[in-house]
C-alpha positions as CSV (number, residue, x, y, z in Angstrom):
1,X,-231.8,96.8,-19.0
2,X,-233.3,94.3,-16.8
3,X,-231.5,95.5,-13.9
4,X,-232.9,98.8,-14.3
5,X,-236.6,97.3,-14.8
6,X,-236.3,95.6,-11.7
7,X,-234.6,98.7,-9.5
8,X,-237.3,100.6,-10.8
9,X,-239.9,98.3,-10.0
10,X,-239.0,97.4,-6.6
11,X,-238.5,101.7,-5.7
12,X,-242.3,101.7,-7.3
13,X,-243.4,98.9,-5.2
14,X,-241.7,100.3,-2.0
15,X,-242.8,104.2,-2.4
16,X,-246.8,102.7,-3.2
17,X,-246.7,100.9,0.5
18,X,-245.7,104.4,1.4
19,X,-248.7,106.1,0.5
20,X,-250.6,104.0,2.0
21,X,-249.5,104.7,5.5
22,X,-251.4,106.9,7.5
23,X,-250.4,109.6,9.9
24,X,-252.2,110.1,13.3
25,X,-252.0,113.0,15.5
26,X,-252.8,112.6,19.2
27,X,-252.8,115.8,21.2
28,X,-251.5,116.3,25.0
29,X,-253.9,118.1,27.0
30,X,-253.8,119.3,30.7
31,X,-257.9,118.8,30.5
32,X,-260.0,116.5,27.2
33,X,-262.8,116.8,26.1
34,X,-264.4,114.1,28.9
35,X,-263.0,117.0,31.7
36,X,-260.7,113.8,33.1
37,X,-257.4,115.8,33.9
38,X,-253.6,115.3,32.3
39,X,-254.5,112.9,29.5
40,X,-253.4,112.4,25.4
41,X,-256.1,112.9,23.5
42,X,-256.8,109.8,21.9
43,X,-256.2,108.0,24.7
44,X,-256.3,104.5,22.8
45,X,-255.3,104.1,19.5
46,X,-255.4,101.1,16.5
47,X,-252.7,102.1,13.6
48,X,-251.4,99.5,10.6
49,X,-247.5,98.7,10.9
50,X,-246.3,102.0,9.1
51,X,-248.3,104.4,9.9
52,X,-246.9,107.5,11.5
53,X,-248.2,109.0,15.4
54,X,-247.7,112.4,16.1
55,X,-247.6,113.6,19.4
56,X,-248.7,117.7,19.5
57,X,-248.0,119.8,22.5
58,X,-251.5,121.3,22.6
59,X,-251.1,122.3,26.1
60,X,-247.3,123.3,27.4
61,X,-245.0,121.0,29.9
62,X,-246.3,117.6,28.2
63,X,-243.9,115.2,26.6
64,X,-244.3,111.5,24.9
65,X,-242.2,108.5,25.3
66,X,-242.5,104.7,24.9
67,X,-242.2,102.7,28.0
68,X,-239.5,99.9,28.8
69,X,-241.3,96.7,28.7
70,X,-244.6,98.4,27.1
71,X,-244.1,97.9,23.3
72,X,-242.6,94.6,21.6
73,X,-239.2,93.5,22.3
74,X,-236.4,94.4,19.8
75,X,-237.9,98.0,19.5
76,X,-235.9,100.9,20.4
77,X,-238.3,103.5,21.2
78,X,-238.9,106.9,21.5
79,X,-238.5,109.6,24.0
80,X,-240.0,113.3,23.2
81,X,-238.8,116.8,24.7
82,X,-240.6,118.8,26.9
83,X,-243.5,121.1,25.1
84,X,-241.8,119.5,21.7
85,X,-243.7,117.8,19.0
86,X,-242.7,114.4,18.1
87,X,-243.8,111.7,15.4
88,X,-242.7,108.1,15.4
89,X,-243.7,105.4,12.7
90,X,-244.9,102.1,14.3
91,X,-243.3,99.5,12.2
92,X,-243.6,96.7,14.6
93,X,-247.0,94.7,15.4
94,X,-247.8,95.1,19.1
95,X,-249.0,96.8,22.1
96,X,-247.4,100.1,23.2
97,X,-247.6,102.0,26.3
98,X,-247.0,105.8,25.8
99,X,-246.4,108.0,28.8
100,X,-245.9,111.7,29.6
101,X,-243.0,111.4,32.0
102,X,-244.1,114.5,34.1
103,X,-247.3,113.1,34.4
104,X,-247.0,110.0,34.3
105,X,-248.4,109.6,37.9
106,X,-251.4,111.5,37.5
107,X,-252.4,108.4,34.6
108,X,-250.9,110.9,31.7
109,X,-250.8,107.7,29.2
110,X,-252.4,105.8,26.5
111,X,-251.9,102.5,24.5
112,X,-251.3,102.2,20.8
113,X,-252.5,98.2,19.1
114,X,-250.0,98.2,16.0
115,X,-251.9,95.7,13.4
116,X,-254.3,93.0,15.2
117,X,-253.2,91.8,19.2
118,X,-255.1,89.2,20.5
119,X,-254.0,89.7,24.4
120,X,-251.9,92.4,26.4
121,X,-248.4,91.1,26.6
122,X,-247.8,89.5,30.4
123,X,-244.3,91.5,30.6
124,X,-246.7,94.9,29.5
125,X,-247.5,95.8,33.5
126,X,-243.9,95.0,35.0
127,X,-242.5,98.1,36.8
128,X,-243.8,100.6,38.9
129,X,-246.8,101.6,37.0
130,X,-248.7,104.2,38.9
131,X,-252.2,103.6,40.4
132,X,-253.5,105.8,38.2
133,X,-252.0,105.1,35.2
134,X,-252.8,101.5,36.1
135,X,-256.4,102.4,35.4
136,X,-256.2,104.1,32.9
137,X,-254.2,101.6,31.2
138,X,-256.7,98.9,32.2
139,X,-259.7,100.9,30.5
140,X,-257.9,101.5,27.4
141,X,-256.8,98.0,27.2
142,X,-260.5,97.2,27.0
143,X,-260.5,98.2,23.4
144,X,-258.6,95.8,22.4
């Protein structure tokens, strides 16, 4: 009987802190709403561990995909199709660079804060990071 209580209990507790996640949906555009070119649309973003990002083609030949080095070690991240929609649930506290590969050189990224980050990372720049994605990166990071 106890055992039953408690399995209960713990499913309870563990489906609540499900419903409290939120789901975010950031669009890939060819052109935002600022008229800067080739960008995701919020560019920065601040989720709680849990929540769920959603990555919508608006405009075709975009894809999202977590970075090497650009999100906190021990993560295995995610990499989205061409023109495909793709959600992933940040469960991990940290900073995490997003990139569309196509246009990744043209400063197609942004930067999702999991919970509360004090500073960027000192491994979050190594690599080639394109000069414009550089500053892009470096103006989002600014929110932080």
């Amino acid at each position: 009987m106890f055992r039953t209580f408690a399995s209960t209990l713990a499913l309870g507790i563990a489906l609540a802190g499900a419903a409290f996640a939120e789901t975010h949906e950031v669009k890939m555009l060819n052109k935002g709403t600022d008229g800067e070119r080739m960008v995701f649309e919020p560019a920065f973003l601040q989720v709680a561990p849990g929540d769920t990002v959603v990555f919508v083609p608006t405009d075709k030949s975009h894809n999202a995909e977590t970075v090497d080095g650009m999100m906190p070690g021990g993560v295995e991240g995610f990499v989205g199709k061409i023109s495909q929609e793709v959600a992933f649930t940040f469960d991990t506290a940290g900073l995490y660079g997003v990139i569309c590969k196509p246009h990744y050189a043209m400063g197609m990224v942004m930067t999702i804060e999991v919970g509360e980050v004090d500073a960027v990372p000192s491994t979050f720049f190594e690599g080639r990071v394109p000069k414009k994605a550089k500053e892009r990166f470096d103006a989002q990071l600014s929110n932080l």
